[in-house]
C-alpha positions as CSV (number, residue, x, y, z in Angstrom):
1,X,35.1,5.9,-24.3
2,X,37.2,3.7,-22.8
3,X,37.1,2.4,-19.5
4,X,40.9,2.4,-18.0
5,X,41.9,1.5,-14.4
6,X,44.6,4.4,-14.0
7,X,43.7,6.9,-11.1
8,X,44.1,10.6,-11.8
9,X,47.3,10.9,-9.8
10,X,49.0,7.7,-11.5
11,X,48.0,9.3,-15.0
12,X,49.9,12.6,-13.8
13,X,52.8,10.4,-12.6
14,X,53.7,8.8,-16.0
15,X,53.3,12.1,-17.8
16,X,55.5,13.5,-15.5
17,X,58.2,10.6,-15.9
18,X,57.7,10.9,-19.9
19,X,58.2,14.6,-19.7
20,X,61.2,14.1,-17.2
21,X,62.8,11.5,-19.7
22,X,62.6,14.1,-22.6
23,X,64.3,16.7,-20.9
24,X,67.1,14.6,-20.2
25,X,67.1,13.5,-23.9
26,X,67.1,17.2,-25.0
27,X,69.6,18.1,-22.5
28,X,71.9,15.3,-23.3
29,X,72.1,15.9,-27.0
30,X,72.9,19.8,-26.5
31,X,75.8,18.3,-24.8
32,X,76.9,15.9,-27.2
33,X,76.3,18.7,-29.8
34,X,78.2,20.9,-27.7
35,X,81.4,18.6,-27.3
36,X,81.1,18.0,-31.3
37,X,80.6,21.6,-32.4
38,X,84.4,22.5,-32.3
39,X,85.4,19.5,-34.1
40,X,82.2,19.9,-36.8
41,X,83.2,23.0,-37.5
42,X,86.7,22.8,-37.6
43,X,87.4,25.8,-34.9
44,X,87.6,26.3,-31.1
45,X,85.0,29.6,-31.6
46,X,81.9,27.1,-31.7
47,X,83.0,26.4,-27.8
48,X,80.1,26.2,-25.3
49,X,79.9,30.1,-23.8
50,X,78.0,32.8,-22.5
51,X,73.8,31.7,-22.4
52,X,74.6,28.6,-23.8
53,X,75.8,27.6,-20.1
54,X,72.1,28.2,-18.9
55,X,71.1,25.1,-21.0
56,X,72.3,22.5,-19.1
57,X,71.1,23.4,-15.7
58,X,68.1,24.3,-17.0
59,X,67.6,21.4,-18.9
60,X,68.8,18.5,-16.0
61,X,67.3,19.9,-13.5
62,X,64.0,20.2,-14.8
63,X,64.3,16.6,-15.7
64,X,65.6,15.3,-12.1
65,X,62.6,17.7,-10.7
66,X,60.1,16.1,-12.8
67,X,61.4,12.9,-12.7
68,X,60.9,12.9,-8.4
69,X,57.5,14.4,-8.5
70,X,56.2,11.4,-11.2
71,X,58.1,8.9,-8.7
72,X,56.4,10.1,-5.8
73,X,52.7,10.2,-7.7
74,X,53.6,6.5,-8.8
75,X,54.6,5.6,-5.6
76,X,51.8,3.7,-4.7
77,X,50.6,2.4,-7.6
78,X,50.6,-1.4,-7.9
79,X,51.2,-3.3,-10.7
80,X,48.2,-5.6,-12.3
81,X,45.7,-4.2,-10.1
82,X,42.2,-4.4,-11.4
83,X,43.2,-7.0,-14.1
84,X,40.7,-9.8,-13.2
């Protein structure tokens, strides 16, 4: 196994940032999707409506949540600590 200098916590913190850096991707390509639909398709029907709404709320948010809590687990972290 190998031996890594990483604390629990810090561990959690990049996960968190990776998984908060996802969600904006995912969030910001239903958008771009969104916006493009109408002209893809040729027809103002393929609008953004209804549930669809839910998606970007749900999707941002989540991201700027977990994107705070990995900032505040990193918080401390120093870099090129233990490299000797």
């Amino acid at each position: 196994m190998v031996k890594s200098n990483l604390k629990k916590h810090e561990l959690v913190g990049l996960l968190l940032v990776f998984l908060a850096g996802t969600c904006l991707g995912i969030g910001l390509f239903i958008v771009l999707w969104g916006a493009n639909r109408p002209l893809y398709y040729g027809s103002l029907d393929y609008l953004i409506r209804g549930r669809e709404l839910i998606v970007f709320p749900l999707f941002f948010g989540t991201a700027a949540l977990l994107w705070a809590l990995g900032q505040v687990e990193l918080r401390w972290m120093k870099p090129g600590r233990g490299l000797k």
